[in-house]
HTML snippet that shows the backbone in 3Dmol.js (N, CA, C, O; Angstrom):
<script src="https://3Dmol.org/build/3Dmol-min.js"></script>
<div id="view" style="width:600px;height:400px;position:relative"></div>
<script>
const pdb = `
ATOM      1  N   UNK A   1     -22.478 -15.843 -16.859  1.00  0.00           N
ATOM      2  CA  UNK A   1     -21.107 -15.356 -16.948  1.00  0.00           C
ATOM      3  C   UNK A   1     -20.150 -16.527 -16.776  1.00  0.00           C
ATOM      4  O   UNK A   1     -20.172 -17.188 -15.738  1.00  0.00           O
ATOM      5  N   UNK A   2     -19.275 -16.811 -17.811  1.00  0.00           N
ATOM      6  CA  UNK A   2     -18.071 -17.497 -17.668  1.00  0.00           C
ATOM      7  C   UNK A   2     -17.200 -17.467 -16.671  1.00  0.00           C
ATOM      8  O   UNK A   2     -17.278 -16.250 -16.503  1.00  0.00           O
ATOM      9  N   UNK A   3     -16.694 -17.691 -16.142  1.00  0.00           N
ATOM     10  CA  UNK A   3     -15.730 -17.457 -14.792  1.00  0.00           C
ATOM     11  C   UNK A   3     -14.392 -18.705 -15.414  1.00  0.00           C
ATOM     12  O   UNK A   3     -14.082 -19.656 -14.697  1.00  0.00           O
ATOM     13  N   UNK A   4     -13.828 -18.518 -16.603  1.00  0.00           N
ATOM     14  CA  UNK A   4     -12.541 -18.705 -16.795  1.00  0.00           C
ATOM     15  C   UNK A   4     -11.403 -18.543 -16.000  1.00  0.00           C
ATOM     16  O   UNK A   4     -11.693 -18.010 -14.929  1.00  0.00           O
ATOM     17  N   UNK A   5      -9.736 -18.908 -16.175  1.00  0.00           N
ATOM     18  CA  UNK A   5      -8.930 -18.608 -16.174  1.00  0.00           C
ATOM     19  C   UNK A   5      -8.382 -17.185 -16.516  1.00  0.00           C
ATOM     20  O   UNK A   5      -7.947 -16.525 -15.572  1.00  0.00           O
ATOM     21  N   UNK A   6      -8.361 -16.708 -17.622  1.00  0.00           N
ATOM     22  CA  UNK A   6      -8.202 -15.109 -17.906  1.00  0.00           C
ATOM     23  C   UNK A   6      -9.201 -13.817 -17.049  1.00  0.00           C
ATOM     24  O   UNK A   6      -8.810 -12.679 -16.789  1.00  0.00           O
ATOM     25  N   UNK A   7     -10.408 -14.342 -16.770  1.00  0.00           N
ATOM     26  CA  UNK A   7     -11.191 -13.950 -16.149  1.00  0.00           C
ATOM     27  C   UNK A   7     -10.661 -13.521 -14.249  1.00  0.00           C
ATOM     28  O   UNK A   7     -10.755 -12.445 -13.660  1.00  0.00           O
ATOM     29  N   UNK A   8     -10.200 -14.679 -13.823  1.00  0.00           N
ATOM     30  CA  UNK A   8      -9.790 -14.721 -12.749  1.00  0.00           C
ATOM     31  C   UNK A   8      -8.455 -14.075 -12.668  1.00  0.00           C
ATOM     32  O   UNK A   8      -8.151 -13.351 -11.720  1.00  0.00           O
ATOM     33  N   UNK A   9      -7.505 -14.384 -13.846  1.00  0.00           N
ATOM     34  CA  UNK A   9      -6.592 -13.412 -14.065  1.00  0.00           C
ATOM     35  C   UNK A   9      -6.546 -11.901 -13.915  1.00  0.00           C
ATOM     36  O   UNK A   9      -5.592 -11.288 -13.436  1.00  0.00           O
ATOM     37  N   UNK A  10      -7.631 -11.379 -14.354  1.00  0.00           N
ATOM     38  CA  UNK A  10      -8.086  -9.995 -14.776  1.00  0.00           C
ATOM     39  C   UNK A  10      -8.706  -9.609 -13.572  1.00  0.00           C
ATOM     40  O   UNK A  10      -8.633  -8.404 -13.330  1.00  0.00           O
ATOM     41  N   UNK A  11      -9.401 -10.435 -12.613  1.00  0.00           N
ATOM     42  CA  UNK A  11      -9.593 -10.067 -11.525  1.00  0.00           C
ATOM     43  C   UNK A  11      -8.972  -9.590 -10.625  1.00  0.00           C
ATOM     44  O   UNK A  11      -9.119  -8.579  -9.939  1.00  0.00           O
ATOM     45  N   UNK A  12      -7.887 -10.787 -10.675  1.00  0.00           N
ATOM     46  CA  UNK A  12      -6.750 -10.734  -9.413  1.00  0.00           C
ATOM     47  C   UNK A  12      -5.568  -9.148  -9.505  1.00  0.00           C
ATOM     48  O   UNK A  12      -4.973  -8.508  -8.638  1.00  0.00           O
ATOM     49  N   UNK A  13      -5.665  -9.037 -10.893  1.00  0.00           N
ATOM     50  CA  UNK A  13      -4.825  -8.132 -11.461  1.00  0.00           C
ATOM     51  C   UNK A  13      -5.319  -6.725 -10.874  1.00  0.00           C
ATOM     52  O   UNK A  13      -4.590  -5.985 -10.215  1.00  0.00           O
ATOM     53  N   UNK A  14      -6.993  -6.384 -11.283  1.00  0.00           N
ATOM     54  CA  UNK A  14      -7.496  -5.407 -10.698  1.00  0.00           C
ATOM     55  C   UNK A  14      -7.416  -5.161  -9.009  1.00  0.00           C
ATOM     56  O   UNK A  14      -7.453  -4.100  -8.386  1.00  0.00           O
ATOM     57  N   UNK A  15      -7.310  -6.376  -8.586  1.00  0.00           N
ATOM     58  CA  UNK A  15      -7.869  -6.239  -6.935  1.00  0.00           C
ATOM     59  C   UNK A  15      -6.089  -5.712  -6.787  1.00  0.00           C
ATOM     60  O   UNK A  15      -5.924  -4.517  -6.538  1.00  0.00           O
ATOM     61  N   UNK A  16      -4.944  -6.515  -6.926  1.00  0.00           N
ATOM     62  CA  UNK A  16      -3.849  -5.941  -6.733  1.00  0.00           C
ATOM     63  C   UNK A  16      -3.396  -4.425  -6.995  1.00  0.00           C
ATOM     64  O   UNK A  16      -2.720  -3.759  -6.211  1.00  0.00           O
ATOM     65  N   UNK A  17      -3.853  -4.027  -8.148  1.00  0.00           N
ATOM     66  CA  UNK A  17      -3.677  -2.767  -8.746  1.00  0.00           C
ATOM     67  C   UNK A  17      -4.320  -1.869  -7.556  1.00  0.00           C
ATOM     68  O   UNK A  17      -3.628  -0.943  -7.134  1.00  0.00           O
ATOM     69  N   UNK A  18      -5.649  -2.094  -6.970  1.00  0.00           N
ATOM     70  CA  UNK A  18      -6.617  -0.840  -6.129  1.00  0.00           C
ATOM     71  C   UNK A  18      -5.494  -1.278  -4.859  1.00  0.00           C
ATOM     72  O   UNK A  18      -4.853  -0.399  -4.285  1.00  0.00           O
ATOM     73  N   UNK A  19      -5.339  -2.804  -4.488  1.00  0.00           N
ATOM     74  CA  UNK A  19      -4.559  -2.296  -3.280  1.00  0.00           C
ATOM     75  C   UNK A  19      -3.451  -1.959  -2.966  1.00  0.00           C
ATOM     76  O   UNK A  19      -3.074  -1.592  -1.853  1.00  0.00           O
ATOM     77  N   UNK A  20      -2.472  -2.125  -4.534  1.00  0.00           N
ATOM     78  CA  UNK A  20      -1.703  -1.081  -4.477  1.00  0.00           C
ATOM     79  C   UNK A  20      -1.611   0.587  -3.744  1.00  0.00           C
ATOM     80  O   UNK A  20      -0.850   1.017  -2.879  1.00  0.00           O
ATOM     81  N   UNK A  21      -3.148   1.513  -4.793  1.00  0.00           N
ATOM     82  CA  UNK A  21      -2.842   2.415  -5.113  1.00  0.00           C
ATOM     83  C   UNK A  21      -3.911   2.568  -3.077  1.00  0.00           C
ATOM     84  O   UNK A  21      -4.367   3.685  -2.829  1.00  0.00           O
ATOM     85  N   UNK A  22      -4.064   1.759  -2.295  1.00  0.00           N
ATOM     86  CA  UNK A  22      -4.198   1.951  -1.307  1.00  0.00           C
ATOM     87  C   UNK A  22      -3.643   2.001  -0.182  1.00  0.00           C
ATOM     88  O   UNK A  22      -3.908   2.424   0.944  1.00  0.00           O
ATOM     89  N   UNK A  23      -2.357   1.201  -0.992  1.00  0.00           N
ATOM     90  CA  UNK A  23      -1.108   1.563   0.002  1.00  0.00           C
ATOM     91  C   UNK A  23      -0.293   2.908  -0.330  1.00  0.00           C
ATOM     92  O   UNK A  23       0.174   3.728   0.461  1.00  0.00           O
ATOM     93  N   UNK A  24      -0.264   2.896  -1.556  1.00  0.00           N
ATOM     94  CA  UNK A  24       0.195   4.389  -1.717  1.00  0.00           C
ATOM     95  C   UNK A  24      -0.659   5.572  -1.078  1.00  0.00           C
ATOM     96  O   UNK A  24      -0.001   6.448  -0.516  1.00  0.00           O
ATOM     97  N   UNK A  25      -1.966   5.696  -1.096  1.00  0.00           N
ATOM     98  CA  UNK A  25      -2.646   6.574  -0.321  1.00  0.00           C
ATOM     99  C   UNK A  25      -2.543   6.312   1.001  1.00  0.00           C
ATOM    100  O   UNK A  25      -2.844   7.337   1.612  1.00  0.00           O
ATOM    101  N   UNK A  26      -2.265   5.438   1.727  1.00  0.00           N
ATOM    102  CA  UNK A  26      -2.051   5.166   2.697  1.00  0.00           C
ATOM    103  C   UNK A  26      -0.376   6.058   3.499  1.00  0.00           C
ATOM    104  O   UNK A  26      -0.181   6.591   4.591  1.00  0.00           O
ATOM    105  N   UNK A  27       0.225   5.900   2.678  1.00  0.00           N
ATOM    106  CA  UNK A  27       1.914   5.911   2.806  1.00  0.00           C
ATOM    107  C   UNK A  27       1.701   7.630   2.964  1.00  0.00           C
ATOM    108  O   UNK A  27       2.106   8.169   3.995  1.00  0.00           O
ATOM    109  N   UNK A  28       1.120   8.352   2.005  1.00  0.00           N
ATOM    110  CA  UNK A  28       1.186   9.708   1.811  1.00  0.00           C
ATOM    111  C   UNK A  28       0.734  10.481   2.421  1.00  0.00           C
ATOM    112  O   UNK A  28       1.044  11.670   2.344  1.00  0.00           O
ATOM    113  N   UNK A  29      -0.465   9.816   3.501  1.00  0.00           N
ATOM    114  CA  UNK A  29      -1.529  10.744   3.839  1.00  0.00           C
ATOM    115  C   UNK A  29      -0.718  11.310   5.070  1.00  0.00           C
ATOM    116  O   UNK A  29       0.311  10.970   5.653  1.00  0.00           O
ATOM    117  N   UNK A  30      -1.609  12.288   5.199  1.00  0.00           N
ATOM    118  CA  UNK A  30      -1.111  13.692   6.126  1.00  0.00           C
ATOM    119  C   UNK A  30      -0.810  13.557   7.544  1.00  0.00           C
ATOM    120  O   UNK A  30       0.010  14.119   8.271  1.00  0.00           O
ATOM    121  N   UNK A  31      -2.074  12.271   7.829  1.00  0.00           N
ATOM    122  CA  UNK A  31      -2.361  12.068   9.371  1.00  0.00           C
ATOM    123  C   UNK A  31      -0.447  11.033   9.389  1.00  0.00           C
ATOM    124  O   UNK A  31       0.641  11.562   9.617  1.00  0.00           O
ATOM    125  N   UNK A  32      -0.597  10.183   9.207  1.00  0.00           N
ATOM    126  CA  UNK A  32       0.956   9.518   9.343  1.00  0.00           C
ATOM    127  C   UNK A  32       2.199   9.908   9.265  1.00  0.00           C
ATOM    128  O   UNK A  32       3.226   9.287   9.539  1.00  0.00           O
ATOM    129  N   UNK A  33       1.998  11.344   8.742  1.00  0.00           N
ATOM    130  CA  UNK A  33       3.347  11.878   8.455  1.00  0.00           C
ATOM    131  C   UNK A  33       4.356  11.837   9.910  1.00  0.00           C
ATOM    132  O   UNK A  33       5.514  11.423   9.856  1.00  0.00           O
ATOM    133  N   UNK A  34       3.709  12.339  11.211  1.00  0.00           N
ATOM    134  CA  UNK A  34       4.886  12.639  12.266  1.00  0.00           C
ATOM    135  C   UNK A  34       5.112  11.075  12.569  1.00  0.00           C
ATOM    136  O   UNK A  34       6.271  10.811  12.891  1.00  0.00           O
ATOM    137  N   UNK A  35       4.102   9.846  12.519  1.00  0.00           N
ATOM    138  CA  UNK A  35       4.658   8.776  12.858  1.00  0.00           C
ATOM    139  C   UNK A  35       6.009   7.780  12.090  1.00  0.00           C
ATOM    140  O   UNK A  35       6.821   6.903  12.384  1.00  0.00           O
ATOM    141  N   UNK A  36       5.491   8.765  10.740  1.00  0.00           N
ATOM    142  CA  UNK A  36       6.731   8.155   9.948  1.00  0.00           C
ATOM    143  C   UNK A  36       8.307   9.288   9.712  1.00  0.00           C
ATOM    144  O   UNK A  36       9.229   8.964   8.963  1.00  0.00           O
ATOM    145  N   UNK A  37       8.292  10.146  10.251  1.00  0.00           N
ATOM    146  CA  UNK A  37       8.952  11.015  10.722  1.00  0.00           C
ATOM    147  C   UNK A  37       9.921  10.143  11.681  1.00  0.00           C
ATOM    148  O   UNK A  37      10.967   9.561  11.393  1.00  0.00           O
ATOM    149  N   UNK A  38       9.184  10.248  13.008  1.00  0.00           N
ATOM    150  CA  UNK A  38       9.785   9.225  13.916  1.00  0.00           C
ATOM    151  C   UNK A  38      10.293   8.248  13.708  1.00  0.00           C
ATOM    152  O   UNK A  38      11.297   7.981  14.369  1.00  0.00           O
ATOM    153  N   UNK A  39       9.916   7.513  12.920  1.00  0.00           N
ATOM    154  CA  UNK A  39      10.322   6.310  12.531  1.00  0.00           C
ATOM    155  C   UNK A  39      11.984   6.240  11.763  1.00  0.00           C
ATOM    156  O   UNK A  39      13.007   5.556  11.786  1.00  0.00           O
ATOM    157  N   UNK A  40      11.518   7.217  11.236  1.00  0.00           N
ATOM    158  CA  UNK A  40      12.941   7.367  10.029  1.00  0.00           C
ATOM    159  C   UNK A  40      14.423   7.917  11.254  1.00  0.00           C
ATOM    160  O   UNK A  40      15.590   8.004  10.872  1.00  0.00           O
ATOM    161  N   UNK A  41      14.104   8.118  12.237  1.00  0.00           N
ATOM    162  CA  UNK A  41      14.583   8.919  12.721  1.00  0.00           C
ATOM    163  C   UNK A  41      15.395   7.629  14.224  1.00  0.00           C
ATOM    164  O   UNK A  41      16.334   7.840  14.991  1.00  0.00           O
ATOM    165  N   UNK A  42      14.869   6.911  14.137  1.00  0.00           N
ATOM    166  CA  UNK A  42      15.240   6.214  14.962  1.00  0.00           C
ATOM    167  C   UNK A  42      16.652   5.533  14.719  1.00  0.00           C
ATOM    168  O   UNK A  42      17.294   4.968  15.605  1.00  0.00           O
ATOM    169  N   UNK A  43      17.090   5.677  13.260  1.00  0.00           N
ATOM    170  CA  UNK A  43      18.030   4.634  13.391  1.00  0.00           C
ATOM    171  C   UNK A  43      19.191   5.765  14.316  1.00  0.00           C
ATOM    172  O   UNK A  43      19.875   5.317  15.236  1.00  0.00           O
ATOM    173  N   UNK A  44      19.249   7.043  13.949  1.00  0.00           N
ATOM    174  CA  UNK A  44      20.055   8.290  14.378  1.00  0.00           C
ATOM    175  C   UNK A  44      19.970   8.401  15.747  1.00  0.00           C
ATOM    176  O   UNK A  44      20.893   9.036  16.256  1.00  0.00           O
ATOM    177  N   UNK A  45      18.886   7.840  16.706  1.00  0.00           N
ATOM    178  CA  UNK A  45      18.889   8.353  18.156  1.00  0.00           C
ATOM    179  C   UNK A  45      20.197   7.260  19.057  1.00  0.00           C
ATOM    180  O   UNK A  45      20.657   6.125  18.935  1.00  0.00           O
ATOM    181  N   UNK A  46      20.324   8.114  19.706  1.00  0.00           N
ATOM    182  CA  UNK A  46      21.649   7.204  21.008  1.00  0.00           C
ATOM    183  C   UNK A  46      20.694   7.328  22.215  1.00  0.00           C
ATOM    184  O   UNK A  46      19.867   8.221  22.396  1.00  0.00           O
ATOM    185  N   UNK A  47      21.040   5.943  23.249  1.00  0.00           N
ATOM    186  CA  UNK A  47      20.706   5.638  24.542  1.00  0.00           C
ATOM    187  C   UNK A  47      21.540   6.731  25.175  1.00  0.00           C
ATOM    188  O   UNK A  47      21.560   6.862  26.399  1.00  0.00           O
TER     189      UNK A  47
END
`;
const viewer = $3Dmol.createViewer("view");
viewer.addModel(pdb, "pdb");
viewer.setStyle({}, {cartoon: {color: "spectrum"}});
viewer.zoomTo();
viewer.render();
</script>
């Protein structure tokens, strides 16, 4: 197997793309929801 330039291109491209769509599954999932709840919520709270 060749291990080119375009090759490594096409690699890097794929590995970005999955850890994309692993941050998006990440962002959505069910278990994180109240922590990101909270979160959003902080700029609104007073001492």
């Amino acid at each position: 197997m060749d291990l080119d330039i375009n090759t490594l291109r096409s690699l890097a491209t794929v590995l970005s793309f999955i850890t994309f769509i692993g941050i998006i599954a990440w962002a959505y999932s069910r278990r994180n929801a109240a922590d990101f709840e909270k979160a959003a919520n902080l700029p609104f709270e007073q001492d």
